[in-house]
Backbone as ProteinMPNN parsed JSONL, in Angstrom:
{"seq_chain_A": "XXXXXXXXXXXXXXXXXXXXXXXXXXXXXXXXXXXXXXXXXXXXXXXXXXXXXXXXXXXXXXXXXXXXXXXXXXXXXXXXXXXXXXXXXXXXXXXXXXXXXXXXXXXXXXXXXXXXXXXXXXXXXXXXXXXXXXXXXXXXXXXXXXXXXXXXXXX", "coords_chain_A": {"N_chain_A": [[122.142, 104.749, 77.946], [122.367, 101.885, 77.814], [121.155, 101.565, 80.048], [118.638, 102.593, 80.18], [117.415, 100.954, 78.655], [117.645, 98.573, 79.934], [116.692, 98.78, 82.822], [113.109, 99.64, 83.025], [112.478, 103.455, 81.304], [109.772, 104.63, 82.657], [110.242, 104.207, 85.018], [112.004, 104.83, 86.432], [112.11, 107.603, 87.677], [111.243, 106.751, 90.223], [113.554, 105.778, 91.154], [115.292, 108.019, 91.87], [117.325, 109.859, 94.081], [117.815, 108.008, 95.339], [120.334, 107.074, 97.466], [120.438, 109.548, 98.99], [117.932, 109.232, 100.659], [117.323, 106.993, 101.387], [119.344, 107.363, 103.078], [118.731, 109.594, 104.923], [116.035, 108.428, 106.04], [116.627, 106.474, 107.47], [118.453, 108.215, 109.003], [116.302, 109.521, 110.345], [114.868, 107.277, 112.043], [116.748, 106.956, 113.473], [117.128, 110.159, 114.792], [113.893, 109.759, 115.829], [114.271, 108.202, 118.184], [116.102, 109.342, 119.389], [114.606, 111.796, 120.283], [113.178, 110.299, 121.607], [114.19, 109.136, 123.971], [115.357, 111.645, 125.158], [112.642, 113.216, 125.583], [111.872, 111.463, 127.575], [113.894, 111.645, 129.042], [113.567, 113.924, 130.427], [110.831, 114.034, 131.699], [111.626, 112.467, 133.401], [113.768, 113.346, 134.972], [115.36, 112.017, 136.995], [117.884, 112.253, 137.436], [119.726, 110.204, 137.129], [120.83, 109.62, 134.571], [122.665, 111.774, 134.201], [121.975, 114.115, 133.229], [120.754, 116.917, 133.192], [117.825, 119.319, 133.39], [117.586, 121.448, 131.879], [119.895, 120.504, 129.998], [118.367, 118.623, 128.97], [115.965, 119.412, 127.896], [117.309, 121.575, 126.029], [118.468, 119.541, 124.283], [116.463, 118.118, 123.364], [114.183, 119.961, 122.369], [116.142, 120.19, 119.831], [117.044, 117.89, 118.462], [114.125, 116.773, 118.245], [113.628, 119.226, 115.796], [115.58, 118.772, 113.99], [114.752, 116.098, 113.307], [111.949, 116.81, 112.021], [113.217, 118.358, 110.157], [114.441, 116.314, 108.782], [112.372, 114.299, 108.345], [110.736, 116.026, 106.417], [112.836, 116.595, 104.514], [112.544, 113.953, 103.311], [109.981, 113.609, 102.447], [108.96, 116.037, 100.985], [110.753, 116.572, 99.599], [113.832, 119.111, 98.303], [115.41, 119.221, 100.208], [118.541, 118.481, 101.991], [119.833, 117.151, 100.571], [117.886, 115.785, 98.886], [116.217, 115.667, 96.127], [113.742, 115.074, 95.033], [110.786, 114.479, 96.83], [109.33, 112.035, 97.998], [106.953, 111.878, 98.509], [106.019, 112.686, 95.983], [106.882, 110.737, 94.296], [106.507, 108.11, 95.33], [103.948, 105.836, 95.29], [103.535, 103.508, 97.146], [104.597, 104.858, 99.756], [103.034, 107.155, 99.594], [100.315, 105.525, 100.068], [100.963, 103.741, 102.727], [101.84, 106.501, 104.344], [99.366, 108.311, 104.161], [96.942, 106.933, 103.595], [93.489, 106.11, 104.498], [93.111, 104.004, 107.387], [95.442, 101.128, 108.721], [98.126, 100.432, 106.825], [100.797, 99.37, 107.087], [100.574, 97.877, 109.072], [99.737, 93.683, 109.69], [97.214, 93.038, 109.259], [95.451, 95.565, 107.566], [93.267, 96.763, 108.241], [92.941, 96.832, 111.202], [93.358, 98.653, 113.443], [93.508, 98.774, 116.559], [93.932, 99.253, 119.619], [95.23, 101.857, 120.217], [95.969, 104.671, 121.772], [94.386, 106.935, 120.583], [91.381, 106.56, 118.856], [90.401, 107.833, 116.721], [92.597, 107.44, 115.061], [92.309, 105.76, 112.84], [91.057, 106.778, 110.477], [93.181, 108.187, 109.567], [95.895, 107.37, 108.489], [99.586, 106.914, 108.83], [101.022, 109.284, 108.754], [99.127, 110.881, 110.165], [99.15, 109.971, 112.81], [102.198, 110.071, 113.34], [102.247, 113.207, 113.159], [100.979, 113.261, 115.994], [102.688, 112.125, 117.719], [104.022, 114.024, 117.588], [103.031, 116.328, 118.586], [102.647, 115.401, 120.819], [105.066, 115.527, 121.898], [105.596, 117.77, 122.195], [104.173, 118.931, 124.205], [105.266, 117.612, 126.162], [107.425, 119.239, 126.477], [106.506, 121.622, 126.804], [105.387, 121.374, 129.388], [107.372, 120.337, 130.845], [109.693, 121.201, 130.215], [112.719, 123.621, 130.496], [111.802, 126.809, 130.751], [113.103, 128.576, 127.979], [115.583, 127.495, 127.195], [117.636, 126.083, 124.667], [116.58, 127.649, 122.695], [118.447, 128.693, 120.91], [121.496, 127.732, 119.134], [122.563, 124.542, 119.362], [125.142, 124.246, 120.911], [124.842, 126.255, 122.389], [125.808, 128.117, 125.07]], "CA_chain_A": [[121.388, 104.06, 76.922], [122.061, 100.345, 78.478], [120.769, 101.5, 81.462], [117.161, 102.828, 79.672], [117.229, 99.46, 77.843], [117.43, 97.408, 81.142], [115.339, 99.472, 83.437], [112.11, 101.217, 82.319], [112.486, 105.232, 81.555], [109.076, 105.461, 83.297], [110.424, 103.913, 86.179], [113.471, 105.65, 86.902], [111.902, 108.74, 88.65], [111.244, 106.14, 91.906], [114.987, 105.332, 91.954], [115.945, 109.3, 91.695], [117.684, 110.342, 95.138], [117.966, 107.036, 96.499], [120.774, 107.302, 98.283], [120.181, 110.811, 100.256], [116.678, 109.065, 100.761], [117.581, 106.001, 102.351], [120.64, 108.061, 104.307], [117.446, 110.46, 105.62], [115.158, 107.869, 106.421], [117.662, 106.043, 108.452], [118.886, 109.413, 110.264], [114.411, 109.854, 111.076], [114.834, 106.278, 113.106], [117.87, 107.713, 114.868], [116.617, 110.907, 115.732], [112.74, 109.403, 116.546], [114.732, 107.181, 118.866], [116.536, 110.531, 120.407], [113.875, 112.541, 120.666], [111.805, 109.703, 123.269], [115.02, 109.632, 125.353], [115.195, 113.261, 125.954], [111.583, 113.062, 126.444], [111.781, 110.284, 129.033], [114.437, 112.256, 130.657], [112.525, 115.543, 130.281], [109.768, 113.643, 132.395], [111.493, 111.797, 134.603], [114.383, 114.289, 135.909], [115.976, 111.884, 138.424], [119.716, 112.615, 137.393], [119.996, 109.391, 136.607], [121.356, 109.609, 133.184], [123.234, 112.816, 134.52], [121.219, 115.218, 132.332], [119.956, 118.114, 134.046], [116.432, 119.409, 132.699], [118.251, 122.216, 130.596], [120.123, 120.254, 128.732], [117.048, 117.453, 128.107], [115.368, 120.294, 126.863], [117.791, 121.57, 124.676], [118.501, 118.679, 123.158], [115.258, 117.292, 123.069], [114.331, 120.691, 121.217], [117.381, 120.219, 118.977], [116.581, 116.583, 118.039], [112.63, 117.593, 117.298], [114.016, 119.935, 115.209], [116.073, 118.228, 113.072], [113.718, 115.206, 112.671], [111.123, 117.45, 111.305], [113.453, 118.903, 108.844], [114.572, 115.194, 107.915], [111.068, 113.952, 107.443], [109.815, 117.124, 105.197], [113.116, 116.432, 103.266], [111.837, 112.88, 102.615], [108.884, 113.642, 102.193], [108.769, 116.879, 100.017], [112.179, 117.151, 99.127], [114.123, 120.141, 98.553], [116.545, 120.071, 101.245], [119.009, 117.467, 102.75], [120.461, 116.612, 99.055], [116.796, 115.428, 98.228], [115.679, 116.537, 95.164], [112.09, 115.026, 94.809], [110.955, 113.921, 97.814], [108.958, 110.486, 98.71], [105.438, 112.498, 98.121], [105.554, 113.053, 94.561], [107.443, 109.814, 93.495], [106.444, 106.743, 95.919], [102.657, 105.52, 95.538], [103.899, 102.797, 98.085], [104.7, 105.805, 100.504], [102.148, 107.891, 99.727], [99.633, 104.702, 100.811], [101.554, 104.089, 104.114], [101.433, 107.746, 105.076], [98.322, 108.93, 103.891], [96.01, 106.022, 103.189], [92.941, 105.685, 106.002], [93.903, 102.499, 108.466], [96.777, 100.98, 109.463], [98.818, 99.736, 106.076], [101.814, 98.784, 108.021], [99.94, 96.273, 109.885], [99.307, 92.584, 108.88], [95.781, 93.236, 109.12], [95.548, 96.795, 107.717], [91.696, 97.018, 108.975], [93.189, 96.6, 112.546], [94.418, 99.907, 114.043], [92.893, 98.804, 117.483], [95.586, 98.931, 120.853], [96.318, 102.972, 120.592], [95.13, 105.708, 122.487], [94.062, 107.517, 119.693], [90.63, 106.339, 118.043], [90.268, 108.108, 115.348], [93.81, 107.6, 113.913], [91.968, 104.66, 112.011], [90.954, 107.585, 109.627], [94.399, 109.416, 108.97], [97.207, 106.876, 108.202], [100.608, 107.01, 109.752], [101.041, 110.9, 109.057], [98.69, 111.57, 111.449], [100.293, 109.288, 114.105], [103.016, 110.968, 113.007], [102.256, 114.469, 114.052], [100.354, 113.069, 116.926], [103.999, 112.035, 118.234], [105.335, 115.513, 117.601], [102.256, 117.002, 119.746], [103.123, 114.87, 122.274], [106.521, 116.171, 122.567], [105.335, 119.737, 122.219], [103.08, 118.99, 125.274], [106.231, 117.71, 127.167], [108.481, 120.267, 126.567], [105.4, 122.722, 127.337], [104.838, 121.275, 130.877], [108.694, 119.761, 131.735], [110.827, 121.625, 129.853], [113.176, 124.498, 131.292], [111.703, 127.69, 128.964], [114.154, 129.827, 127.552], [116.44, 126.127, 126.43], [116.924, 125.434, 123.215], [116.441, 128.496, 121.543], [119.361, 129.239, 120.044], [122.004, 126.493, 118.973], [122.964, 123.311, 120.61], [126.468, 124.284, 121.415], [125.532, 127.041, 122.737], [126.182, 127.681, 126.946]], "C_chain_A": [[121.128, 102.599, 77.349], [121.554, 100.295, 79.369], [119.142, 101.463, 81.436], [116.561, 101.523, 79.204], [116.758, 98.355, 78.571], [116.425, 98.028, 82.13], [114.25, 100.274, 83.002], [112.434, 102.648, 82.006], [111.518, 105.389, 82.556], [108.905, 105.012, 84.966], [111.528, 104.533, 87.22], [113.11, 106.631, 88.344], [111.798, 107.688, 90.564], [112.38, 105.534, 92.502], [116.007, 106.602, 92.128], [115.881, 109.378, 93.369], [117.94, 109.2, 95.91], [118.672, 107.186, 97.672], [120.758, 108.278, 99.363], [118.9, 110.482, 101.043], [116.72, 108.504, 101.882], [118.412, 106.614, 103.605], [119.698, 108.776, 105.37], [116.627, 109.652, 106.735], [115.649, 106.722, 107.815], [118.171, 106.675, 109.571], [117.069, 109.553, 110.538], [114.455, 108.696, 112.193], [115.501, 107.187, 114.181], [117.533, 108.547, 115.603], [115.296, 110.146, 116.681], [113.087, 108.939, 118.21], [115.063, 108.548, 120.268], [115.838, 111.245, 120.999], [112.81, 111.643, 121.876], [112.822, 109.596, 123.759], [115.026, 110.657, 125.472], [114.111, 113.093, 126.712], [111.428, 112.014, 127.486], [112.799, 110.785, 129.617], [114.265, 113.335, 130.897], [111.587, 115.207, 131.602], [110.295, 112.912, 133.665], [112.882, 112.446, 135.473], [114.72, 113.525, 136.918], [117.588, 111.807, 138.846], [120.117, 111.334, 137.341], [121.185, 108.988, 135.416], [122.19, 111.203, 133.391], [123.113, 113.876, 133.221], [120.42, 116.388, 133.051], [118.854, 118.684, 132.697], [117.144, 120.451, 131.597], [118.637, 121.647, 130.072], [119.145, 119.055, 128.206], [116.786, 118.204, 127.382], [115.798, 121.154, 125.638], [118.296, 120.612, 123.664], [117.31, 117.858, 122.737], [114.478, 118.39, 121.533], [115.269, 120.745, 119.857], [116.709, 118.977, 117.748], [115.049, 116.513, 116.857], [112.793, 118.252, 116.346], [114.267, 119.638, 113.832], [115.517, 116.932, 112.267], [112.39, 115.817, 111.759], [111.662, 117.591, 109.919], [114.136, 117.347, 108.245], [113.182, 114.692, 107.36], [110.672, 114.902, 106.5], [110.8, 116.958, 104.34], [112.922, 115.195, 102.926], [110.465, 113.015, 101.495], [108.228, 114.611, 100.885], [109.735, 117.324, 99.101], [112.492, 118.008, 99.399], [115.462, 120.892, 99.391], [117.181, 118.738, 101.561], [119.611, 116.537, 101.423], [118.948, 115.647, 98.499], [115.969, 116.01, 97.537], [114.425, 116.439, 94.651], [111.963, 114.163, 95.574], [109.857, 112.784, 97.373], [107.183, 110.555, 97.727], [105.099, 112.315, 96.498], [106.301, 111.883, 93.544], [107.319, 108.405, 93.8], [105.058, 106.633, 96.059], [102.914, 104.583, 96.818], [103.988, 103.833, 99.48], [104.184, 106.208, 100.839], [100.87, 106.56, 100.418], [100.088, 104.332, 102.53], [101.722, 105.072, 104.875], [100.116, 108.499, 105.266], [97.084, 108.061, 103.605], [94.945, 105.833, 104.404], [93.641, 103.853, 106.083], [95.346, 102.527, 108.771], [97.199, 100.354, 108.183], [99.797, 99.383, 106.31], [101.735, 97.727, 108.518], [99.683, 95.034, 108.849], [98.277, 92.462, 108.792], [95.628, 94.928, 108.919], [93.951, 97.606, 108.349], [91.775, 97.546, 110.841], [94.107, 97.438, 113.022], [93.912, 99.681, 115.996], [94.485, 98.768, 118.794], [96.036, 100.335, 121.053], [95.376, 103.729, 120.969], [94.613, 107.062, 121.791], [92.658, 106.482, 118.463], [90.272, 106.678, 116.472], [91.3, 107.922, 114.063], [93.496, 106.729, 112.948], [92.38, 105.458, 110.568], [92.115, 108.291, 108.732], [95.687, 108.675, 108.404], [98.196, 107.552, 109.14], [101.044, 108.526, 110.17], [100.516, 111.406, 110.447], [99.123, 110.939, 112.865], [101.492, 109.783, 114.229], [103.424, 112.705, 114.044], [101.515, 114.538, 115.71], [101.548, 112.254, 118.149], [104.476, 113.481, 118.526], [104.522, 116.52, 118.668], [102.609, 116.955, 121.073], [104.603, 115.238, 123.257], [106.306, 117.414, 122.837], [105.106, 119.699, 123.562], [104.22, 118.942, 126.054], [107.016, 118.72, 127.455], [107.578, 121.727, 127.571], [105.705, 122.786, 128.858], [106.19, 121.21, 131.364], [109.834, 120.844, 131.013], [111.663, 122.996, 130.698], [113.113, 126.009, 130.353], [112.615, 128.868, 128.824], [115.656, 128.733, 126.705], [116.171, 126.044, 125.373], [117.001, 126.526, 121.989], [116.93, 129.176, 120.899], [120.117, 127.858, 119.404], [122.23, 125.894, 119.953], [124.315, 123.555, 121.104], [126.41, 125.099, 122.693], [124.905, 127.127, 124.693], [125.04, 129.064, 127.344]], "O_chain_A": [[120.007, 102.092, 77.303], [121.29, 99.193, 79.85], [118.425, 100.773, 82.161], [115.398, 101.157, 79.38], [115.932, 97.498, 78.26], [115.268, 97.611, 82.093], [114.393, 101.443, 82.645], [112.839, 103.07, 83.089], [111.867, 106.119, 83.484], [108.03, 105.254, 85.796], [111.668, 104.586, 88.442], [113.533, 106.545, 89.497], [112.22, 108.025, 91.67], [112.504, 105.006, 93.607], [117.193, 106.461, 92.424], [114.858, 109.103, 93.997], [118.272, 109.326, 97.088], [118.117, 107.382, 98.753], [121.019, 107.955, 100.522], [118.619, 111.209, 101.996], [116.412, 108.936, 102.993], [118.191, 106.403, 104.798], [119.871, 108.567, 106.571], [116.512, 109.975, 107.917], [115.02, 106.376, 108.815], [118.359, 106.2, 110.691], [117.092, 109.9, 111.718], [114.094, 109.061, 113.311], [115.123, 107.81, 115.174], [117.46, 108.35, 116.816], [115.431, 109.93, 117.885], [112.401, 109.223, 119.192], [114.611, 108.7, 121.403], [116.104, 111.534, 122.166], [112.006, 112.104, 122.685], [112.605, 110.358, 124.702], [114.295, 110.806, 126.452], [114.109, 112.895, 127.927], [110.459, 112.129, 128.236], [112.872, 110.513, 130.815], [114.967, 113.823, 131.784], [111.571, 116.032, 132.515], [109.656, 112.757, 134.706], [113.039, 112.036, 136.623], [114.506, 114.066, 138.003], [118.226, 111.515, 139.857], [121.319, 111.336, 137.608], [122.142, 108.219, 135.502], [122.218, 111.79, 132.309], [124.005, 114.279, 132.475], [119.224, 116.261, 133.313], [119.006, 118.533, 131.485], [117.172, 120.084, 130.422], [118.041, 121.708, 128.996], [119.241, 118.641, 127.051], [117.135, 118.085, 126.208], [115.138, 121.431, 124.636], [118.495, 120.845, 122.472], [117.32, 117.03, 121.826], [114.274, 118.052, 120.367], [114.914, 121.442, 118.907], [116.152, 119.128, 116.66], [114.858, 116.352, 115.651], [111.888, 117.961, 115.564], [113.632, 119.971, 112.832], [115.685, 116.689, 111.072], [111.948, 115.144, 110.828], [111.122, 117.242, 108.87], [114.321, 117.374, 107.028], [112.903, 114.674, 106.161], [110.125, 114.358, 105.541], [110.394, 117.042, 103.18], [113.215, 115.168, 101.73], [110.171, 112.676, 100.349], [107.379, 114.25, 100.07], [109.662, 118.125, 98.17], [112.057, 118.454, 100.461], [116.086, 121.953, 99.414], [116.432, 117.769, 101.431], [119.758, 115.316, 101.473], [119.151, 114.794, 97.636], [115.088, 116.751, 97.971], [113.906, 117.325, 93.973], [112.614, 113.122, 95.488], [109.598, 112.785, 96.169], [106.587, 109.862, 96.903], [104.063, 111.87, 96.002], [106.338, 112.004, 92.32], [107.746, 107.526, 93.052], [104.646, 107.319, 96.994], [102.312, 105.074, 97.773], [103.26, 103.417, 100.382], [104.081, 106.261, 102.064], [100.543, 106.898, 101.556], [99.385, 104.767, 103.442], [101.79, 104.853, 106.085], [99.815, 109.155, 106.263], [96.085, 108.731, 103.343], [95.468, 105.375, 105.42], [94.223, 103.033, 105.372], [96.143, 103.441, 108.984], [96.546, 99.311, 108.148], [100.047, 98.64, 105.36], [102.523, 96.781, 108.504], [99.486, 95.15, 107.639], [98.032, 91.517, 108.042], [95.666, 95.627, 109.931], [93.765, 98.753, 108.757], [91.028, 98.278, 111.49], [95.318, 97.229, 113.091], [94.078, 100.705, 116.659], [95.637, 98.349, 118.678], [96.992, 100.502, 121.811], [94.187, 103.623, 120.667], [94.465, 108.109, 122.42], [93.023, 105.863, 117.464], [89.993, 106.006, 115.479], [91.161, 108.078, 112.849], [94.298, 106.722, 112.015], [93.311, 105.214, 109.799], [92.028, 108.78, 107.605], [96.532, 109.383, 107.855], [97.931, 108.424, 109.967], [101.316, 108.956, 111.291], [101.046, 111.998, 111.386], [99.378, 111.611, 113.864], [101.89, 109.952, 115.382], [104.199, 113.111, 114.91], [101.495, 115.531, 116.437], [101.187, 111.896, 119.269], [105.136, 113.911, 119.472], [105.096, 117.312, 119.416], [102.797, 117.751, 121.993], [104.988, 115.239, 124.426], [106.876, 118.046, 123.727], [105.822, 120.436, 124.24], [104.473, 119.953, 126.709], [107.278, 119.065, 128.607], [107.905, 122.434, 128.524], [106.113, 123.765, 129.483], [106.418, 121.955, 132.317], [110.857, 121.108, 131.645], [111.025, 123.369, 131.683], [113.962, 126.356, 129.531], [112.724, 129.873, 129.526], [116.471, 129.162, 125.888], [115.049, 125.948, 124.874], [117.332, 126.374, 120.813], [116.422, 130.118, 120.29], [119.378, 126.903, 119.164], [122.199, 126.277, 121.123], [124.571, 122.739, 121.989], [127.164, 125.037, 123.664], [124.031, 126.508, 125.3], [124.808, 129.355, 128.518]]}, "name": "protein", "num_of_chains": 1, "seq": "XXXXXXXXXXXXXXXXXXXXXXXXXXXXXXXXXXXXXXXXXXXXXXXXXXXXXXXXXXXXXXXXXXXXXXXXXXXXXXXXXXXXXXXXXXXXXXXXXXXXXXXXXXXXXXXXXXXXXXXXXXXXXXXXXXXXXXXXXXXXXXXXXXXXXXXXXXX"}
């Protein structure tokens, strides 16, 4: 009742799940982060980082994996203790993912610098999946096929 009193009711719904939200959106950096090292040692294979191409590729697959299913539970909820995801409760969100241009930027007019022209049109989403292509593509060409496709533990 003190709580309705001090914060709006019809504001509430954009503070529902916070915490599993923020916890999510935090584990999406982490992985993003994981998934371009694999892929940079997917591609560059010089034993360096004492990773042999099987296991890049299964953990690079692994990683991909699990970032997907963190962004869709941001995003749509449903899964990952998020019970209404990002989509159906953050106009702020929904403009930064889905809005044409760049709204991220300090000039949101100014998507110019990426190797993608048209992304002007699609917002970050489509930069988005235009990341996850890009990994597809690697794994396609570098990866070792038959990795990956069970669990990560397994030998």
């Amino acid at each position: 009742c003190v709580f309705s009193m001090a914060y709006p009711s019809r504001l509430i719904r954009q503070i529902v799940n916070m915490g599993p939200t923020t916890n999510q959106s935090g584990r999406r950096r982490y992985l993003t982060r994981s998934v371009v090292h694999y892929t940079r040692e997917l591609i560059l294979n010089d034993g360096f980082s004492r990773t042999s191409a099987a296991e890049a590729t299964r953990n690079l697959k692994f990683y991909r994996k699990e970032l997907a299913e963190s962004d869709m539970a941001v995003r749509r909820g449903g899964s990952k203790r998020i019970n209404i995801g990002a989509d159906f409760r953050s106009h702020e969100h929904n403009e930064l993912m889905y809005k044409p241009g760049c709204p991220w930027r300090q000039d949101p007019s100014d998507c110019g610098g990426g190797s993608k022209p048209d992304a002007t049109g699609n917002g970050l989403e489509y930069l988005y999946q235009t990341f996850d292509d890009a990994v597809l593509y690697v794994i396609a060409k570098y990866g070792v096929e038959g990795e990956g496709e069970g669990r990560l533990d397994e030998d």
